[in-house]
N, CA, C and O atoms as a Maestro MAE file, in Angstrom:
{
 s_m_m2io_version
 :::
 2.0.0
}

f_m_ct {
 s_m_title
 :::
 protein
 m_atom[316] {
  # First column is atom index #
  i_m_mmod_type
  r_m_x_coord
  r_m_y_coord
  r_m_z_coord
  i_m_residue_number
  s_m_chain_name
  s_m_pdb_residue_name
  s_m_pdb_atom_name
  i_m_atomic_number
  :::
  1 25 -64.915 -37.848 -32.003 1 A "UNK " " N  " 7
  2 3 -63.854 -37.941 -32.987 1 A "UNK " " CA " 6
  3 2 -63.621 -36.574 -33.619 1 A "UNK " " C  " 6
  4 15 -64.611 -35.850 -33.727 1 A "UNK " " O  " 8
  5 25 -62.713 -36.227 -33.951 2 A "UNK " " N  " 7
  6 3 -62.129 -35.531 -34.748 2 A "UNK " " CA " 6
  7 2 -62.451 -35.091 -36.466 2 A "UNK " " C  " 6
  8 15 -63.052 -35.929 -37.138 2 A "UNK " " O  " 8
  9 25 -62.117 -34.038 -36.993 3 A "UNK " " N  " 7
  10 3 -62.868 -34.029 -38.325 3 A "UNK " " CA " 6
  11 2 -61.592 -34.938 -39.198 3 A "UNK " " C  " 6
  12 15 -61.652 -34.622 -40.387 3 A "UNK " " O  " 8
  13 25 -60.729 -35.728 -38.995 4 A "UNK " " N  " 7
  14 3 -59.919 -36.922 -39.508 4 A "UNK " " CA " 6
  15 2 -60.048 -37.720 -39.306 4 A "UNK " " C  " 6
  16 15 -59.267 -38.482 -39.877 4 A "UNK " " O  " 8
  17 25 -61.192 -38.473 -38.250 5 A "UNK " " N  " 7
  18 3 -61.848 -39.338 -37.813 5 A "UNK " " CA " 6
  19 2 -60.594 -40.177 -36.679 5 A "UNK " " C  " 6
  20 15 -60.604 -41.389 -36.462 5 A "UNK " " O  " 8
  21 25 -59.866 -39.465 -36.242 6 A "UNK " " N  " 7
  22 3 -59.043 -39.713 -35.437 6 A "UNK " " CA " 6
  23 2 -60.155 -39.496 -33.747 6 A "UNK " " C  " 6
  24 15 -61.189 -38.875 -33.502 6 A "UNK " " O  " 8
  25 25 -59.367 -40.247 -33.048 7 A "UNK " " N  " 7
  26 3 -60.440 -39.868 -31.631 7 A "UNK " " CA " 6
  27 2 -59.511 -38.565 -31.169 7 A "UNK " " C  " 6
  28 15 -58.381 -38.204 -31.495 7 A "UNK " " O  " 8
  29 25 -60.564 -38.000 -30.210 8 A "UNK " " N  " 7
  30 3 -59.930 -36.460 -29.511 8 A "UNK " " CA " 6
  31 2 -58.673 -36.807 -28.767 8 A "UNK " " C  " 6
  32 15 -58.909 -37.801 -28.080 8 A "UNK " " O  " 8
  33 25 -57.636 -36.464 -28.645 9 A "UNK " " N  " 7
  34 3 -56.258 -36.423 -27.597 9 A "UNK " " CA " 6
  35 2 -56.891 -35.868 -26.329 9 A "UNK " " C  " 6
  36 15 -57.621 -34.878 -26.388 9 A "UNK " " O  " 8
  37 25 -56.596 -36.550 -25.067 10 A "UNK " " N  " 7
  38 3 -57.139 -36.558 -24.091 10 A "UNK " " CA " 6
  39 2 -56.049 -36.360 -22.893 10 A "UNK " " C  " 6
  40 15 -56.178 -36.954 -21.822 10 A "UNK " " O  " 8
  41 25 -55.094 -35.581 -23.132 11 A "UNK " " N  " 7
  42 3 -53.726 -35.953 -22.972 11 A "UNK " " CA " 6
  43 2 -53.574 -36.339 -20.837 11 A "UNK " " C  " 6
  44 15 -54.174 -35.920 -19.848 11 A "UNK " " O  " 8
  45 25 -53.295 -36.580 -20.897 12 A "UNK " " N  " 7
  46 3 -52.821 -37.676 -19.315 12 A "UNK " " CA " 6
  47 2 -51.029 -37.671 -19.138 12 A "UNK " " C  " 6
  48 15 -50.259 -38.349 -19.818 12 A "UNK " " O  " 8
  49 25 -50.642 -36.696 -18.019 13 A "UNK " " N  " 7
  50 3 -49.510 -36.859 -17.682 13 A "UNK " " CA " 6
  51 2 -49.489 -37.734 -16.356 13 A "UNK " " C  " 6
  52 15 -50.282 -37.505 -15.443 13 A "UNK " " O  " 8
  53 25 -48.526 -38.765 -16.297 14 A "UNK " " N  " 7
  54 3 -48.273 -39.532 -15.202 14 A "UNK " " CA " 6
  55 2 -46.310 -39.389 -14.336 14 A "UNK " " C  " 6
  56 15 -45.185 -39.680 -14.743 14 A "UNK " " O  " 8
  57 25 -46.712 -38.960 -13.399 15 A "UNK " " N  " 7
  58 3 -45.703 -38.409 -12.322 15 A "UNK " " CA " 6
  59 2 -45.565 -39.303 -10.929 15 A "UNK " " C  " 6
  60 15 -46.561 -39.824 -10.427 15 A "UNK " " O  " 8
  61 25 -44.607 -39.399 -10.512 16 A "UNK " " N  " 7
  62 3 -44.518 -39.683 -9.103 16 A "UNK " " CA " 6
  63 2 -43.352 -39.441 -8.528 16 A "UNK " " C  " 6
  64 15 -42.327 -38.981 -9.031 16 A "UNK " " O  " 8
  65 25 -43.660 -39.922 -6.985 17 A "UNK " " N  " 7
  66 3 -42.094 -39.187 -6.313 17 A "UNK " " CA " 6
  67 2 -42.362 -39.417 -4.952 17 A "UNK " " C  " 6
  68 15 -43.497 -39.277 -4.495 17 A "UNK " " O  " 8
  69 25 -41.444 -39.743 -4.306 18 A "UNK " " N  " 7
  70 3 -41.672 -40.166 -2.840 18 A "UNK " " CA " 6
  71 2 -41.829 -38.729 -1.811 18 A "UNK " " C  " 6
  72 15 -41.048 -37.786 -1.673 18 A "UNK " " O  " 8
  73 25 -43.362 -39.037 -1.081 19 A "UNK " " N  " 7
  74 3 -43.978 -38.081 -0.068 19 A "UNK " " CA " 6
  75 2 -43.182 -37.851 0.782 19 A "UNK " " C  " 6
  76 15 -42.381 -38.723 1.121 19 A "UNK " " O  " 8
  77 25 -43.194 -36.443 1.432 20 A "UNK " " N  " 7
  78 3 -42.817 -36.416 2.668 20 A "UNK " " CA " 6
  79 2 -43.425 -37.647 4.002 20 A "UNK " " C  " 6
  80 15 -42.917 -38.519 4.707 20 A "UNK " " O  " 8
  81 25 -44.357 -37.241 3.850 21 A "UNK " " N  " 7
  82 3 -45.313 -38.024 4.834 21 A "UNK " " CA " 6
  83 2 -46.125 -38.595 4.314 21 A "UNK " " C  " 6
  84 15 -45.928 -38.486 3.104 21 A "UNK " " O  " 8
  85 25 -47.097 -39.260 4.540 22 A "UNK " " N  " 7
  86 3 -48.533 -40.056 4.096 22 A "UNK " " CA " 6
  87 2 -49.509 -39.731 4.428 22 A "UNK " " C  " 6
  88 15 -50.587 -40.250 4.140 22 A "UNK " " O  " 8
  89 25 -49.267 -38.569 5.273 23 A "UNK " " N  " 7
  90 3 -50.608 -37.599 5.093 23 A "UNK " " CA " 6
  91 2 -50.897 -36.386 4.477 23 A "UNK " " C  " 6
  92 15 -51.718 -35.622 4.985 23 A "UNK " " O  " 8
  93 25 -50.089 -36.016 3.031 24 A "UNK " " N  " 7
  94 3 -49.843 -34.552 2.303 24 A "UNK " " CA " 6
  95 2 -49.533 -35.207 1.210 24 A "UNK " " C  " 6
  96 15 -49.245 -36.400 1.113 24 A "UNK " " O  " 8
  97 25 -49.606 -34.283 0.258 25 A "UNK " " N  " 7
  98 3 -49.127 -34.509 -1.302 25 A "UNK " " CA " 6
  99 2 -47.995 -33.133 -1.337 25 A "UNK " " C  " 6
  100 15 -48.231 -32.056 -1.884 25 A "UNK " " O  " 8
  101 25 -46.630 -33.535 -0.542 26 A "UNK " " N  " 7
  102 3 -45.400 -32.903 -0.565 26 A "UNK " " CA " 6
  103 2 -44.392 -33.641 -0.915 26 A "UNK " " C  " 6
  104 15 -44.006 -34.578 -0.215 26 A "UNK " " O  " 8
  105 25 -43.834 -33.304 -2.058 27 A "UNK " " N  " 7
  106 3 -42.223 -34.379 -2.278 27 A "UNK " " CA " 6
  107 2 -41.209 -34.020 -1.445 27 A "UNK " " C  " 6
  108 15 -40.902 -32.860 -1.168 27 A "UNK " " O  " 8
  109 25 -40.599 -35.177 -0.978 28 A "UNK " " N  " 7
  110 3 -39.493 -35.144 -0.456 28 A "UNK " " CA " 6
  111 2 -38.176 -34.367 -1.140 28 A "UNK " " C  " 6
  112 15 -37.390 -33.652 -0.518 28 A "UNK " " O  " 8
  113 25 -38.121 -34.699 -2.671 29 A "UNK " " N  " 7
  114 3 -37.390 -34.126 -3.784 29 A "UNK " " CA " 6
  115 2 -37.528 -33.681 -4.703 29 A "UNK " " C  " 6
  116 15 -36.833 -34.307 -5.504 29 A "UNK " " O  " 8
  117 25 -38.343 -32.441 -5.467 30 A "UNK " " N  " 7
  118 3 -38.738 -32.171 -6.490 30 A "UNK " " CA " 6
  119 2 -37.827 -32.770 -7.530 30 A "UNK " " C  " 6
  120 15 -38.339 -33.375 -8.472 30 A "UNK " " O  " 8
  121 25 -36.475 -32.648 -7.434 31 A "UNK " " N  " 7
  122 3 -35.552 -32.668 -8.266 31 A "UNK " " CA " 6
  123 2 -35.711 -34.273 -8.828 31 A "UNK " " C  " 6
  124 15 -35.478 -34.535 -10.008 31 A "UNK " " O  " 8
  125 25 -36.104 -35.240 -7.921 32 A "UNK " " N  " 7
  126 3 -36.081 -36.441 -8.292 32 A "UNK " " CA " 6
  127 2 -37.372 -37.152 -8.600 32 A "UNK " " C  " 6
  128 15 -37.476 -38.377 -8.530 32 A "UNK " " O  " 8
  129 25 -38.365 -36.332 -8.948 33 A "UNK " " N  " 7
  130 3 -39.546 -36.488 -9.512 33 A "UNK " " CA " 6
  131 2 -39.228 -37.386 -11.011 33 A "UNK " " C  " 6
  132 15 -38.488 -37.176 -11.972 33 A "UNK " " O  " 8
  133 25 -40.178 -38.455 -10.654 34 A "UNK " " N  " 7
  134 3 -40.357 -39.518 -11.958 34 A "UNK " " CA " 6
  135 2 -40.980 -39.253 -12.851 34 A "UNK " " C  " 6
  136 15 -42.104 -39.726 -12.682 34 A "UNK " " O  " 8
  137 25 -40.893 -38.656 -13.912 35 A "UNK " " N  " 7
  138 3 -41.993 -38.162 -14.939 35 A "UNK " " CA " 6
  139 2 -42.171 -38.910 -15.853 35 A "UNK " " C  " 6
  140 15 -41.653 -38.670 -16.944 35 A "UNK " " O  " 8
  141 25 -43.159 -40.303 -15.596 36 A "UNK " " N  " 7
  142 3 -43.022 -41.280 -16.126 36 A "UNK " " CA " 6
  143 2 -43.271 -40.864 -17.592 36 A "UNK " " C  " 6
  144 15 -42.310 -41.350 -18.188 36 A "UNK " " O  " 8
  145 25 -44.364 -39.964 -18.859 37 A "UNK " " N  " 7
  146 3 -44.625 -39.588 -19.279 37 A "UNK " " CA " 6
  147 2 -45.994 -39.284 -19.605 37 A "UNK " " C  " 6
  148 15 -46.931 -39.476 -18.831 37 A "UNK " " O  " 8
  149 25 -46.116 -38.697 -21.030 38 A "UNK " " N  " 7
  150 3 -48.051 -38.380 -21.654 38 A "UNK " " CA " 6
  151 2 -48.665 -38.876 -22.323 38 A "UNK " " C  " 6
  152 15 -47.966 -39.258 -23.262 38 A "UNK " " O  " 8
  153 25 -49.742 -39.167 -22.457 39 A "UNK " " N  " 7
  154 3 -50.359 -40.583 -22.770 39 A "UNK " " CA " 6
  155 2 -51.477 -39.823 -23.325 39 A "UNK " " C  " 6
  156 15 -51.910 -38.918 -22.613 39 A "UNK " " O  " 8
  157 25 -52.212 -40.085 -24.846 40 A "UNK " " N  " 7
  158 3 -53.153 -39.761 -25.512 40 A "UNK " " CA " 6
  159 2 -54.585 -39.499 -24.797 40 A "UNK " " C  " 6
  160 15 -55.227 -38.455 -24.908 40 A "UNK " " O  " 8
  161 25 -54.963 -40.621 -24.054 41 A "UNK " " N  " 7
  162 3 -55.795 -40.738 -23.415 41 A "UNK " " CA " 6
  163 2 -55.662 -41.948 -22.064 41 A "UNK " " C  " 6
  164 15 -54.764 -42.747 -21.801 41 A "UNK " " O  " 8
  165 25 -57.236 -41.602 -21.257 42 A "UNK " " N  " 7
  166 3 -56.841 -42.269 -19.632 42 A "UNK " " CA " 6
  167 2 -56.757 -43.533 -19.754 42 A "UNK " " C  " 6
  168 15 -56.369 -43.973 -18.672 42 A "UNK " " O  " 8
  169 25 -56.934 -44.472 -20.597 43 A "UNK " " N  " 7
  170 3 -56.480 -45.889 -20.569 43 A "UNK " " CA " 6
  171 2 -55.004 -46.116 -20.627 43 A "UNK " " C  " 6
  172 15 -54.309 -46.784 -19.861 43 A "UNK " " O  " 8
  173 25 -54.700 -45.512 -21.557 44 A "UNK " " N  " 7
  174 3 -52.511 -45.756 -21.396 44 A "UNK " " CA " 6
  175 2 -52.480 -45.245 -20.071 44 A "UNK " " C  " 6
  176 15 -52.091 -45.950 -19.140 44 A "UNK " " O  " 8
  177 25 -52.850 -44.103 -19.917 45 A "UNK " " N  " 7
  178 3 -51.986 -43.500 -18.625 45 A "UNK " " CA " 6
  179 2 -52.089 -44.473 -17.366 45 A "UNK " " C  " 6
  180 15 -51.154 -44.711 -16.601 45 A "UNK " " O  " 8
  181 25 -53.386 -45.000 -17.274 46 A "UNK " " N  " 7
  182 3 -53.374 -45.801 -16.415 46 A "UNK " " CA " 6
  183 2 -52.935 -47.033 -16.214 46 A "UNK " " C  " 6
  184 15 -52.933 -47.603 -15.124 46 A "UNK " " O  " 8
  185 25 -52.403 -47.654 -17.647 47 A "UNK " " N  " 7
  186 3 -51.746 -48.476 -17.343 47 A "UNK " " CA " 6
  187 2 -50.355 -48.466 -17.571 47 A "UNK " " C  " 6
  188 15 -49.767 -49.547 -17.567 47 A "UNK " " O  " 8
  189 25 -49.570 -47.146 -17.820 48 A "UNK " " N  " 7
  190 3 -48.445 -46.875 -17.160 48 A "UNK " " CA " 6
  191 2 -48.035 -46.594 -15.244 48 A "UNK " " C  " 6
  192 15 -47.023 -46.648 -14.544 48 A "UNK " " O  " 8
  193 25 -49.545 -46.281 -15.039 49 A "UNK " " N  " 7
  194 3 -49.582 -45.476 -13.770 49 A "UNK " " CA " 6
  195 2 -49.305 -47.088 -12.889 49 A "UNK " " C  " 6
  196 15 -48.273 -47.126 -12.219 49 A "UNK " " O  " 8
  197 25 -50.014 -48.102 -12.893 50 A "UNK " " N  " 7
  198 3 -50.357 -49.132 -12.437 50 A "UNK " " CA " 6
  199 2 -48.874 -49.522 -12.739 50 A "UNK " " C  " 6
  200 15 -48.088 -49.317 -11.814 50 A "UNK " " O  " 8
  201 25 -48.454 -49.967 -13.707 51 A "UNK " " N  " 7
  202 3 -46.828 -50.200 -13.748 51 A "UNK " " CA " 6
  203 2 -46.297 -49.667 -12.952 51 A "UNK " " C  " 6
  204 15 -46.303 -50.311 -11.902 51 A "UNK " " O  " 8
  205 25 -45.693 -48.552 -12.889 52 A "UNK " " N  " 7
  206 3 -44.784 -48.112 -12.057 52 A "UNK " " CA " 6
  207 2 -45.728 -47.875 -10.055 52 A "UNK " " C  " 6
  208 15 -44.959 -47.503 -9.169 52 A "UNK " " O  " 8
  209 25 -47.031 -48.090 -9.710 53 A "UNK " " N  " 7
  210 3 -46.916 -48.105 -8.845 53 A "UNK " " CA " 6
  211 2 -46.894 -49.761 -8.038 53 A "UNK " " C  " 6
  212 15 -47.186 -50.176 -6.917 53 A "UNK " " O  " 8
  213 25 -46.533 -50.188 -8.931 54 A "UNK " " N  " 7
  214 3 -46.619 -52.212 -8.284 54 A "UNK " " CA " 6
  215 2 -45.046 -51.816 -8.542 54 A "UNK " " C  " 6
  216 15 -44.526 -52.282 -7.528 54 A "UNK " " O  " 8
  217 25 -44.068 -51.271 -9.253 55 A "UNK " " N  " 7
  218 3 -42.533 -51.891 -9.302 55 A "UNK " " CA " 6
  219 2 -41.907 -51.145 -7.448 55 A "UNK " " C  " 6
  220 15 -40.987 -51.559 -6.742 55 A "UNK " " O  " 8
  221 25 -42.738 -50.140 -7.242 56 A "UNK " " N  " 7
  222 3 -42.788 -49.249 -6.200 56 A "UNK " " CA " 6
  223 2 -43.695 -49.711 -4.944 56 A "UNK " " C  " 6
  224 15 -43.795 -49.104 -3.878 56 A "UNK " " O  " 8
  225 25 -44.238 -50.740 -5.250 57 A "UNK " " N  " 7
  226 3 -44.948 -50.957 -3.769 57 A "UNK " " CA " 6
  227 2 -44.695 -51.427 -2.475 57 A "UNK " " C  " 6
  228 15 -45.505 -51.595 -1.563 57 A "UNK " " O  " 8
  229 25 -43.264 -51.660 -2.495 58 A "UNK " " N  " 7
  230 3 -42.568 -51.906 -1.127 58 A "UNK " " CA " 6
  231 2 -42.049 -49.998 -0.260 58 A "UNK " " C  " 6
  232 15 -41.450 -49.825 0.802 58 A "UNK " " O  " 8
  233 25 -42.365 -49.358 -0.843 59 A "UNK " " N  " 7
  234 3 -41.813 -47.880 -0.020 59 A "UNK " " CA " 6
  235 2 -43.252 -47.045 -0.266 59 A "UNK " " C  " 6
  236 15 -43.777 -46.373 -1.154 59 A "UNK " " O  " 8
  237 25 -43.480 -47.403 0.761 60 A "UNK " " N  " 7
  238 3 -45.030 -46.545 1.198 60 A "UNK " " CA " 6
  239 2 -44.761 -45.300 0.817 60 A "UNK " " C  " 6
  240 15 -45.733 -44.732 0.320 60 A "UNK " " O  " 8
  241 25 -43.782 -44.678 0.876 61 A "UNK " " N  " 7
  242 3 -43.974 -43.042 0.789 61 A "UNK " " CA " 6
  243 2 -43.703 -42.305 -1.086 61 A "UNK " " C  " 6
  244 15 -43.621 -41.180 -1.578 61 A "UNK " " O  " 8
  245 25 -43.641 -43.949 -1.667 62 A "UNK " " N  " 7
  246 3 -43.708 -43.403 -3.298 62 A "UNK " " CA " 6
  247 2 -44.833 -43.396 -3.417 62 A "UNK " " C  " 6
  248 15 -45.493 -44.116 -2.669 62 A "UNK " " O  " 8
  249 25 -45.659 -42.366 -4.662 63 A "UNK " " N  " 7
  250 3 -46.957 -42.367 -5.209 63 A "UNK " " CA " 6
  251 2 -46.295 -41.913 -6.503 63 A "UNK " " C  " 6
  252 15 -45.121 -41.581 -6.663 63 A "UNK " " O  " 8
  253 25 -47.575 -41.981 -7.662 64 A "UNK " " N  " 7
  254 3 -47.686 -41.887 -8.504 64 A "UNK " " CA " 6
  255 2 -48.867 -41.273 -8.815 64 A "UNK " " C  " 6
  256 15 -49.870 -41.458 -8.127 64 A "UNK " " O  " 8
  257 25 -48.855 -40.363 -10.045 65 A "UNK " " N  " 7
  258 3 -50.648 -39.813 -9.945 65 A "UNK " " CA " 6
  259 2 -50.645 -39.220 -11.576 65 A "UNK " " C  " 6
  260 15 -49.732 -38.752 -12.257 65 A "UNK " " O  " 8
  261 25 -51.908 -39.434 -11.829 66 A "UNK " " N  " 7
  262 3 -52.645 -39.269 -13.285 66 A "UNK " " CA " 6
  263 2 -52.866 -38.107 -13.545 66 A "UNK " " C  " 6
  264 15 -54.094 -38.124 -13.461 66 A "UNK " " O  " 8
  265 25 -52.527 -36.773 -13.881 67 A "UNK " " N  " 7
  266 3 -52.775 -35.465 -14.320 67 A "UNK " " CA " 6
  267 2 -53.657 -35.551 -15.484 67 A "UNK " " C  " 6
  268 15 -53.377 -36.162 -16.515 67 A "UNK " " O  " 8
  269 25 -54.806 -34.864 -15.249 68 A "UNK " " N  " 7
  270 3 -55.385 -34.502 -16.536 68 A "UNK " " CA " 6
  271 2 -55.053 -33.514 -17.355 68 A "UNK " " C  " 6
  272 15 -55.443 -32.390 -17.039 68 A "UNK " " O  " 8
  273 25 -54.311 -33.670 -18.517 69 A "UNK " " N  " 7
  274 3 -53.722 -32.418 -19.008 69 A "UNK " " CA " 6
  275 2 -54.501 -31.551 -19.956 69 A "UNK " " C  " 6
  276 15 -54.400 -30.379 -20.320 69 A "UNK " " O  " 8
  277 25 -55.121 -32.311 -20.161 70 A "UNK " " N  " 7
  278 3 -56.657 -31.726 -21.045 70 A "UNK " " CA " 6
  279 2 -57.328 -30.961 -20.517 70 A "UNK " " C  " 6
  280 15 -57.550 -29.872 -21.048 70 A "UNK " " O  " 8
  281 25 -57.879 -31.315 -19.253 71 A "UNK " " N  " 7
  282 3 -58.581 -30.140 -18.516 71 A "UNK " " CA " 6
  283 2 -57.969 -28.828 -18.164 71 A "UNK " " C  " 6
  284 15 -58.567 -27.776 -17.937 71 A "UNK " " O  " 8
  285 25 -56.761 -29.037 -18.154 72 A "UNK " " N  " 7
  286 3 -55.372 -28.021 -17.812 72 A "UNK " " CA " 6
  287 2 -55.682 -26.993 -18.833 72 A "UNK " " C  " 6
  288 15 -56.357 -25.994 -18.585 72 A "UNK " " O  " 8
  289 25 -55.174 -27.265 -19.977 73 A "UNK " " N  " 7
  290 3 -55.081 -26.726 -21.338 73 A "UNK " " CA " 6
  291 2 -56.732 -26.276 -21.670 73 A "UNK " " C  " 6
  292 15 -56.884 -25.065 -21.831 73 A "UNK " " O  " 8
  293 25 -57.520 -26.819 -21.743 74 A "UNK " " N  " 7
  294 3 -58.834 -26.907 -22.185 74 A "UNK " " CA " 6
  295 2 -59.907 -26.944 -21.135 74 A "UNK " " C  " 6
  296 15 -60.746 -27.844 -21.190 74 A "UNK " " O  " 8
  297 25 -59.961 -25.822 -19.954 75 A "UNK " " N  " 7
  298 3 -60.737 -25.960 -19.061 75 A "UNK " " CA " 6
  299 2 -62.501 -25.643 -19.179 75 A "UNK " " C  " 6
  300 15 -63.083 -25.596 -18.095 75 A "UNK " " O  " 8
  301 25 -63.222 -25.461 -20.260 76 A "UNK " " N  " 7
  302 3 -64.223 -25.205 -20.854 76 A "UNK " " CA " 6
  303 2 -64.625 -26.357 -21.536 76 A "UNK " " C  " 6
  304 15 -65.756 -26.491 -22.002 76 A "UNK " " O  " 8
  305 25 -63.852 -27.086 -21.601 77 A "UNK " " N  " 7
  306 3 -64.656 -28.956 -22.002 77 A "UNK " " CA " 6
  307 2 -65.224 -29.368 -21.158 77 A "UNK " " C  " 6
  308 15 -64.885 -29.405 -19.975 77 A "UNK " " O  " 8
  309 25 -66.027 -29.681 -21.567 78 A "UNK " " N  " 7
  310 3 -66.915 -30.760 -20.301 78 A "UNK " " CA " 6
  311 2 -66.210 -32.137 -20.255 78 A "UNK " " C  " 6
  312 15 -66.225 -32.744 -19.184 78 A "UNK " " O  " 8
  313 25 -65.774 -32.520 -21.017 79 A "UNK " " N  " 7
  314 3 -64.617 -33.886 -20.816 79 A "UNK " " CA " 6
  315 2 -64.147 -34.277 -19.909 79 A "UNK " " C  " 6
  316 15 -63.372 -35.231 -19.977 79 A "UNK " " O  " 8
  :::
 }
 m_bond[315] {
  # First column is bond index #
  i_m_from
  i_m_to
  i_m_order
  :::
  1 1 2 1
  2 2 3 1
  3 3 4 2
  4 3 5 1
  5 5 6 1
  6 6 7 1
  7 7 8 2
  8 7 9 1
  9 9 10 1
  10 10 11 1
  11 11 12 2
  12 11 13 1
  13 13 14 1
  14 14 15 1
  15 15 16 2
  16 15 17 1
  17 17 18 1
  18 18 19 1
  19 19 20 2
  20 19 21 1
  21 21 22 1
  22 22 23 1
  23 23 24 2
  24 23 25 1
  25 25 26 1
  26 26 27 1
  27 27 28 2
  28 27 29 1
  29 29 30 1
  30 30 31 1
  31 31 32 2
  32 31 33 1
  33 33 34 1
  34 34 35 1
  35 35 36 2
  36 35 37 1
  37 37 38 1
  38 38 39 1
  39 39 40 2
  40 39 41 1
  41 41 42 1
  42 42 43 1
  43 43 44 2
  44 43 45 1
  45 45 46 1
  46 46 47 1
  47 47 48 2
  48 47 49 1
  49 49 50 1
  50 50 51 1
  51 51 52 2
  52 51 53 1
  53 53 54 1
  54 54 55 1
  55 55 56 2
  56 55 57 1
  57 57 58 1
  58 58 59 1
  59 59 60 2
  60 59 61 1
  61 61 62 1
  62 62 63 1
  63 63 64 2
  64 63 65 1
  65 65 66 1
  66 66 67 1
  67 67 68 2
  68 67 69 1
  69 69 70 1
  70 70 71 1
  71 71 72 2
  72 71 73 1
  73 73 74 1
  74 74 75 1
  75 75 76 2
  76 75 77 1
  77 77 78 1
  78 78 79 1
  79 79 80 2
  80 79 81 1
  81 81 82 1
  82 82 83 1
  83 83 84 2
  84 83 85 1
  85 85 86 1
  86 86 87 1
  87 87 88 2
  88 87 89 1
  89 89 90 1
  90 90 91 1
  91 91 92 2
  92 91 93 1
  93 93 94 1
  94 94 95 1
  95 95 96 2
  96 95 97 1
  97 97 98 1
  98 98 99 1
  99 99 100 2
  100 99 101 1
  101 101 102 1
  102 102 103 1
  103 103 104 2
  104 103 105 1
  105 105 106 1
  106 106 107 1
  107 107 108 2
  108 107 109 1
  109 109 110 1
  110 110 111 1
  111 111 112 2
  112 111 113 1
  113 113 114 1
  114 114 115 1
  115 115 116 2
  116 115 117 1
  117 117 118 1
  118 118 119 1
  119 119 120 2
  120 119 121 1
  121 121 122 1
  122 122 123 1
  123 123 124 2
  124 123 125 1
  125 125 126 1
  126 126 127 1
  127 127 128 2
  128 127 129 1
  129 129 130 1
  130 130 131 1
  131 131 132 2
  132 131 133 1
  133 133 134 1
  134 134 135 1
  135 135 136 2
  136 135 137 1
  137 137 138 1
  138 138 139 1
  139 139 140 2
  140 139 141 1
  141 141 142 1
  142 142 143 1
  143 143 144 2
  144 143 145 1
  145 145 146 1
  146 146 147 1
  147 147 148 2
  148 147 149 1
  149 149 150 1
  150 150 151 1
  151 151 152 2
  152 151 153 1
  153 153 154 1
  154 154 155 1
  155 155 156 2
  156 155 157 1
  157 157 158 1
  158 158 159 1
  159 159 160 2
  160 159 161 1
  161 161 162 1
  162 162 163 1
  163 163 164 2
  164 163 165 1
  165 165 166 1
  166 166 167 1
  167 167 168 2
  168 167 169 1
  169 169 170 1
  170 170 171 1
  171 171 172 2
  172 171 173 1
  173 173 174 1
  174 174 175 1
  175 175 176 2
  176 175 177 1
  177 177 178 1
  178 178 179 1
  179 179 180 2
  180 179 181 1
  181 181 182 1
  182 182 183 1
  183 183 184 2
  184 183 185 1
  185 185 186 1
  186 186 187 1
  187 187 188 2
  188 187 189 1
  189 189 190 1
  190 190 191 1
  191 191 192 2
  192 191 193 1
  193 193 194 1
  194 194 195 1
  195 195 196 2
  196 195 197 1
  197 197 198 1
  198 198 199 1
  199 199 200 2
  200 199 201 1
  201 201 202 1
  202 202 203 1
  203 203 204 2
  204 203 205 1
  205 205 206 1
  206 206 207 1
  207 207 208 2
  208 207 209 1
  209 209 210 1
  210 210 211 1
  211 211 212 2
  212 211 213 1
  213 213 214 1
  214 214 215 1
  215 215 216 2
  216 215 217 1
  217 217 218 1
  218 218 219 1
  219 219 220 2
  220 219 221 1
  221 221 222 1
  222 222 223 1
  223 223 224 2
  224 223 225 1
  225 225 226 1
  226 226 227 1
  227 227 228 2
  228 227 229 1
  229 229 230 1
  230 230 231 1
  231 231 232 2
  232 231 233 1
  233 233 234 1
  234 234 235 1
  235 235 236 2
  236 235 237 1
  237 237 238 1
  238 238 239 1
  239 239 240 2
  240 239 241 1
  241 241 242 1
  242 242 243 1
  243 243 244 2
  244 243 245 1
  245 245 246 1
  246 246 247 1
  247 247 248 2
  248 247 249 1
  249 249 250 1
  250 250 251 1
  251 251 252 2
  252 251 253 1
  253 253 254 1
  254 254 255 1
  255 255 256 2
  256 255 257 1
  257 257 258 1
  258 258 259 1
  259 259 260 2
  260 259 261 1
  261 261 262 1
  262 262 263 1
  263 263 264 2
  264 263 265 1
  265 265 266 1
  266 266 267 1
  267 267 268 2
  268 267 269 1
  269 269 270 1
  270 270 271 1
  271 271 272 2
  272 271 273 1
  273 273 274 1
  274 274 275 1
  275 275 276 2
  276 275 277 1
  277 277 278 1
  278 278 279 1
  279 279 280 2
  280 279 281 1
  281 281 282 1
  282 282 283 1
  283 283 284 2
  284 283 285 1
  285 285 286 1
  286 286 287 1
  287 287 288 2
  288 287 289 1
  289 289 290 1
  290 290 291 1
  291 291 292 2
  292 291 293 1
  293 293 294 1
  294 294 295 1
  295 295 296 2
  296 295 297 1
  297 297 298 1
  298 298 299 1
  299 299 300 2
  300 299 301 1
  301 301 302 1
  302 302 303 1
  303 303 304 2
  304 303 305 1
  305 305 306 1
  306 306 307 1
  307 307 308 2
  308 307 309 1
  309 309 310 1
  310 310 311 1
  311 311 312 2
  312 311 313 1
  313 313 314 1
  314 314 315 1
  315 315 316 2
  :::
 }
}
């Protein structure tokens, strides 16, 4: 926790976008990248992530994926 007794921001960006293929992590369209949004910590994100990859599960070549944005920003946490 925090010295406001708030818990730490853990921040989690969630993205997706249909692959070229199903064997690479290449978009077909940068431009049409879903940026679903950022989420405090990995419990929301994941259950935004889980949303949008069940409304998407008929087109194999959409994914969706959990960015840790914390580690991004803050790579000296052990978090």
């Amino acid at each position: 926790m925090t010295e406001t007794g708030k818990p730490k921001q853990l921040l989690h960006l969630v993205f997706g976008g249909e692959l070229e293929n199903l064997q690479d992590v290449q978009f077909r369209d940068l431009s049409a990248l879903d940026i679903v949004g950022i989420y405090p910590d990995y419990a929301s994100a994941l259950t935004a992530w889980k949303s949008k990859a069940q409304m998407t599960v008929d087109n194999a070549h959409m994914r969706y994926f959990i960015v840790h944005m914390h580690r991004l920003l803050n790579p000296d946490d052990k978090i």
